[in-house]
C-alpha positions as CSV (number, residue, x, y, z in Angstrom):
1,X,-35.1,-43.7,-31.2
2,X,-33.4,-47.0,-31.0
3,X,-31.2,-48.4,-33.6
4,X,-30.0,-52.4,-33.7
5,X,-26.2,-53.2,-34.6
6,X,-25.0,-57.3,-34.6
7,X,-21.4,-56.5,-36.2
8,X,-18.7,-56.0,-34.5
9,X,-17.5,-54.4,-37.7
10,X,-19.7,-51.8,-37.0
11,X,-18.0,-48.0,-36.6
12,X,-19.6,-47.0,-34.0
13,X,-19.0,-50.8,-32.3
14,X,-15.1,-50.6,-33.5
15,X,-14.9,-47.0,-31.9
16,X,-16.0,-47.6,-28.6
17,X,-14.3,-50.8,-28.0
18,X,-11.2,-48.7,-28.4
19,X,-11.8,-46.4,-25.6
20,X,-10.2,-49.4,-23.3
21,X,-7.0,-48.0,-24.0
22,X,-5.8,-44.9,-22.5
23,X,-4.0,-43.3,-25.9
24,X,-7.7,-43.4,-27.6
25,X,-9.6,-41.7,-24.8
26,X,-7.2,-38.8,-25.3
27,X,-7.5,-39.0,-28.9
28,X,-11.6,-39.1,-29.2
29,X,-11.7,-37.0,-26.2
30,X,-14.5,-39.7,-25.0
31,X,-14.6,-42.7,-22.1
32,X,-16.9,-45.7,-21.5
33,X,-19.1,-45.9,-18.4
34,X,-20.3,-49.2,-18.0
35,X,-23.1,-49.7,-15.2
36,X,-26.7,-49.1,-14.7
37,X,-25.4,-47.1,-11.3
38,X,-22.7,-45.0,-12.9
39,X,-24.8,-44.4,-15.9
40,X,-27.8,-43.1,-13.7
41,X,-25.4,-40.7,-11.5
42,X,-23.6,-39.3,-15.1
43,X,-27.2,-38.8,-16.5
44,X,-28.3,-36.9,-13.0
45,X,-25.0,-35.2,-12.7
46,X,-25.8,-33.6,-16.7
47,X,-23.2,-35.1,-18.1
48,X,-22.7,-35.3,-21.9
49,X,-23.5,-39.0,-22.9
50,X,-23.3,-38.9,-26.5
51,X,-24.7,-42.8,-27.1
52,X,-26.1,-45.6,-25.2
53,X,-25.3,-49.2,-25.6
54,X,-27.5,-52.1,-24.6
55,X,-28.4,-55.1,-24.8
56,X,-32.0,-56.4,-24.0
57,X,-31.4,-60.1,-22.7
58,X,-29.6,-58.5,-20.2
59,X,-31.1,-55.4,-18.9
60,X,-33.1,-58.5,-16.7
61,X,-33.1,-55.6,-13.1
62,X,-35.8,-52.8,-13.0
63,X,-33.7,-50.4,-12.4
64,X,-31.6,-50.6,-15.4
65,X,-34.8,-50.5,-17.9
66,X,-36.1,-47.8,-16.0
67,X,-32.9,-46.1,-16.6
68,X,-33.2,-47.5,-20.5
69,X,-36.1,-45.1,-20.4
70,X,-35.1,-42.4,-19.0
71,X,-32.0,-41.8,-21.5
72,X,-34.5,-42.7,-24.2
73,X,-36.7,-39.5,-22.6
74,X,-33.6,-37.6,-22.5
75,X,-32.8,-37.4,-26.3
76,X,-29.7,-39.8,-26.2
77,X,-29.2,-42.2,-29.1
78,X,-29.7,-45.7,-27.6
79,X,-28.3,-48.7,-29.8
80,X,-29.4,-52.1,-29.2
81,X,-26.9,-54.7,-29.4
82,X,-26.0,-58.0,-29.1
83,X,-24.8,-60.1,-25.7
84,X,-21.3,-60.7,-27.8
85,X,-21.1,-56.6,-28.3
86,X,-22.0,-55.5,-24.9
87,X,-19.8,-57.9,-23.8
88,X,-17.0,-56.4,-26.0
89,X,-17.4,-52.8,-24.5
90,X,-18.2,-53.7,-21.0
91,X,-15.2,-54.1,-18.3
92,X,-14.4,-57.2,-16.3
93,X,-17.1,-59.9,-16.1
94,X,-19.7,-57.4,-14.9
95,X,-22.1,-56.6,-17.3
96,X,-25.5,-55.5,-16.8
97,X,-26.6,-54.9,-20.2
98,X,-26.0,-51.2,-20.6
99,X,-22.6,-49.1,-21.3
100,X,-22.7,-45.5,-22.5
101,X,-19.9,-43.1,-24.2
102,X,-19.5,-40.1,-22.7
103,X,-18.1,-36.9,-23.7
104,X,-14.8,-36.1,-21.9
105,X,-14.7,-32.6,-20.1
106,X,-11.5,-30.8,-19.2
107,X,-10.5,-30.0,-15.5
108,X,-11.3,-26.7,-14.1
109,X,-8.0,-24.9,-13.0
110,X,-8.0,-23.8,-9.7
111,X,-8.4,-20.5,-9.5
112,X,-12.1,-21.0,-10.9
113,X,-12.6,-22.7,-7.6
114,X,-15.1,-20.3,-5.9
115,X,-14.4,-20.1,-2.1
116,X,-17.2,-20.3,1.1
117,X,-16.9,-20.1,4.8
118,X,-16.4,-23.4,6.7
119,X,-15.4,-25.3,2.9
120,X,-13.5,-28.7,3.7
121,X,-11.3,-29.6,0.3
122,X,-9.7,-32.9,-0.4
123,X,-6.5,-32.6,-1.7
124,X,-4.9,-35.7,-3.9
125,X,-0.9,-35.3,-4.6
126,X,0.0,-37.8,-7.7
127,X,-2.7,-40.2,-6.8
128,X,-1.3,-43.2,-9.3
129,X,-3.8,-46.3,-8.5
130,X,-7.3,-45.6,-10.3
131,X,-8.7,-47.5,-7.8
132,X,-7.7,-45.1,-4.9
133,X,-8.9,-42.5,-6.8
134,X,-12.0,-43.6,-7.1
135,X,-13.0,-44.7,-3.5
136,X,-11.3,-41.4,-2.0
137,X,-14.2,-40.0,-4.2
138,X,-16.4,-41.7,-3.5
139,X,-16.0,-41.0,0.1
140,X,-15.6,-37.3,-0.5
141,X,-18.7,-37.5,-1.7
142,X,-20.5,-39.7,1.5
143,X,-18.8,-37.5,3.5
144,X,-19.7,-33.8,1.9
145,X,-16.7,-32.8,0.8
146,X,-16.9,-29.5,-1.1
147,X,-14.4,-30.4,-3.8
148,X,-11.2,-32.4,-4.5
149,X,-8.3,-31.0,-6.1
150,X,-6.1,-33.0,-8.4
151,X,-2.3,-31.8,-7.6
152,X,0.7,-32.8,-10.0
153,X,-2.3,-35.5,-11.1
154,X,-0.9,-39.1,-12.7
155,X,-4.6,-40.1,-13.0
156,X,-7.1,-39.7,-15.1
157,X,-10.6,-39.3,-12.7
158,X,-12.4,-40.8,-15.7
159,X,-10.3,-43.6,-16.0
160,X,-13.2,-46.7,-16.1
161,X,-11.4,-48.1,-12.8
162,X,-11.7,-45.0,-11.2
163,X,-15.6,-44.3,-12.0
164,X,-16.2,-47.9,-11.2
165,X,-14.8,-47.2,-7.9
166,X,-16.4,-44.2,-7.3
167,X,-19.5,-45.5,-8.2
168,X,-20.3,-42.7,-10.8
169,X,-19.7,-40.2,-8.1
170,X,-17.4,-39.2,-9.6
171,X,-19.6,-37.1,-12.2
172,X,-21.0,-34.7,-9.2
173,X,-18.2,-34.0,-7.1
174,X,-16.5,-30.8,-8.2
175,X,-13.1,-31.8,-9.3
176,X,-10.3,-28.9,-10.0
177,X,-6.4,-29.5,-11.1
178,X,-3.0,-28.1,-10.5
179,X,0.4,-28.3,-9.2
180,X,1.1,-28.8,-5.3
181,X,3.2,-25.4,-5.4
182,X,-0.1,-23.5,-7.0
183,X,-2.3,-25.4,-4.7
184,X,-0.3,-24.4,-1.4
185,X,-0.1,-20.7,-2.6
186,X,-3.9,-20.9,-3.3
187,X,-4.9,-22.3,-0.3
188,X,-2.7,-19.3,1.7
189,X,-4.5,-16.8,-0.3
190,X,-7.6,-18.1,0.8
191,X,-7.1,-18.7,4.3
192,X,-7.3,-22.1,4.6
193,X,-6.1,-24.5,7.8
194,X,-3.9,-27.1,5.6
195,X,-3.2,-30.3,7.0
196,X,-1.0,-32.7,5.8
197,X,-1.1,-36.7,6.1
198,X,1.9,-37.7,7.1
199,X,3.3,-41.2,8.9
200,X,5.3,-39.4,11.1
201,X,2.8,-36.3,11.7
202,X,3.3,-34.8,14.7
203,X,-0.2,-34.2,15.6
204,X,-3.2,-36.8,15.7
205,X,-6.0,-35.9,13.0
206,X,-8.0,-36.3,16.4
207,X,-7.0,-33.4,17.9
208,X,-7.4,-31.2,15.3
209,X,-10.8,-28.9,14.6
210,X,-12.4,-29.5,11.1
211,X,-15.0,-26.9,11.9
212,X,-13.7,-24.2,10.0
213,X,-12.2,-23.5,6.5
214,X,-9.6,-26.3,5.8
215,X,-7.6,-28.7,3.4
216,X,-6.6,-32.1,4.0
217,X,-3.5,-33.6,1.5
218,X,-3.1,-37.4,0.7
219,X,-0.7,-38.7,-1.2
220,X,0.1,-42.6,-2.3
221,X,1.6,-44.5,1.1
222,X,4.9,-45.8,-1.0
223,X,6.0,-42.3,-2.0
224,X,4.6,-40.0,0.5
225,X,4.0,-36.5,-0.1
226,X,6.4,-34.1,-1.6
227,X,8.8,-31.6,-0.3
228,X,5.9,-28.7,-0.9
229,X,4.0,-30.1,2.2
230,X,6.6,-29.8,4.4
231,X,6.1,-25.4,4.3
232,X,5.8,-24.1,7.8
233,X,2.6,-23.3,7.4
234,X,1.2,-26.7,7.2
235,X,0.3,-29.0,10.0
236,X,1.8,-32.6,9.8
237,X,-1.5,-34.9,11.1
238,X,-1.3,-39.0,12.1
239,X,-3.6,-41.3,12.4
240,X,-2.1,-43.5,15.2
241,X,-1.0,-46.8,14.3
242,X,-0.6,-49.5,17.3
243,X,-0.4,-52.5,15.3
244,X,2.7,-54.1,13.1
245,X,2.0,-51.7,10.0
246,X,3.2,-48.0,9.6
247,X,0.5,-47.2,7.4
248,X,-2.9,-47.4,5.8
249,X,-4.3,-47.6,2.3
250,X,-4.7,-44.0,1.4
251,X,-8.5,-44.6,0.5
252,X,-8.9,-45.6,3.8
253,X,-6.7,-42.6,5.4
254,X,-9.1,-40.0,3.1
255,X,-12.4,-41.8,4.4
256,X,-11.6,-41.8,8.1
257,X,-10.3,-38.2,8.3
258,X,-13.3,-37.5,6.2
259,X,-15.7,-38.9,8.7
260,X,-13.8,-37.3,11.5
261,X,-14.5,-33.9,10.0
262,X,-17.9,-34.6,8.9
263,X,-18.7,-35.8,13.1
264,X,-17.2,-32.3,14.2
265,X,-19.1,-29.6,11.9
């Protein structure tokens, strides 16, 4: 069933252009997704979209009015609009004519992480820039990562930067929170190889073997990791740096290390 709105003093229009700000996603326990791409991979992933916006004039690419259909086929309340609203709710000057509201989901603590043989886990300490977030994602995903744990998180993983990055896959990957000191003592229990990116690592992230059960931390380059990391049971790794700058973007640390890993097994 499709239903048509033209005011912006709509309810339903008024409440989902608040979902820009931070404060009101906690408050309505609800985001915006705002793509035909990161629509599709929320709907496949079975993720609770609770109403579809779009707007007609623009939904101008197959793809996004096959994917028009397919939430229509899937029971969600679709509610045509005009260009002004979609414009409205839609972030930056991308719009492709459809934005939905989904339903926000808590975090999984870790201990309801269930553990296999040979599992690779991503590890992100304090994470700050959605942005980072999102492409480390999004290469965890390219790459097969089992999982990505959120330690001492500053981010929210839903945060419309960070799904825009991630290109909605952030909606499959298996995401789990907790502190660095749990994670660590988690990891141990579960004999796991941790590994540590550090600038001054001692060891080059070439030389180590990814085959087998392991973790890799990243943290944001301008803080670095936190005293936790530096236990003696985990291995400080490099990646070696020949040119003027003593570090990389940690999006681009994750998705090499990833790739590395992903090469060996």
């Amino acid at each position: 069933m499709v239903q048509e709105i033209t005011s912006s003093q709509n309810p339903r229009i008024k409440s989902a252009s608040l979902l820009h700000q931070a404060r009101q996603r906690q408050q309505q326990e609800r985001f915006l997704v705002d793509g035909t791409r990161e629509i599709g991979r929320a709907l496949e992933a079975g993720w609770p979209l609770e109403e579809v916006f779009s707007c007609d004039q623009l939904l101008t690419q197959p793809a996004a009015r096959a994917l028009r259909d397919q939430l229509l086929d899937a029971g969600i309340p679709l509610l045509e609009i005009t260009r002004p609203l979609i414009d409205k709710l839609s972030y930056g000057r991308r719009s492709e004519g459809i934005v939905a509201v989904a339903r926000r989901l808590p975090l999984p603590p870790l201990d309801q992480l269930v553990c296999r043989p040979g599992m690779l886990l991503a590890i992100l300490e304090a994470v700050e820039k959605p942005g980072n977030l999102g492409a480390i994602i999004r290469s965890a995903d390219a790459a097969g990562i089992d999982g990505v744990i959120l330690a001492n998180r500053r981010t929210d993983p839903f945060n419309p930067n960070a799904i825009r990055a991630s290109t909605g896959t952030v909606f499959g990957m298996p995401l789990y929170k907790a502190s660095s000191e749990e994670t660590l003592a988690w990891l141990g229990a579960n004999d796991f190889q941790v590994l540590a990116t550090q600038v001054d690592g001692s060891i080059s992230y070439l030389e180590i073997d990814w085959r087998g059960r392991a973790a890799v931390i990243l943290g944001e380059e301008v803080d670095g990791l936190s005293s936790c990391w530096s236990d003696p049971a985990v291995t400080p790794v490099a990646i070696p740096m020949r040119g003027r700058a003593d570090s990389l973007n940690v999006s681009t640390t994750a998705a090499i290390i990833f790739y590395e890993a992903l090469r060996q097994r």
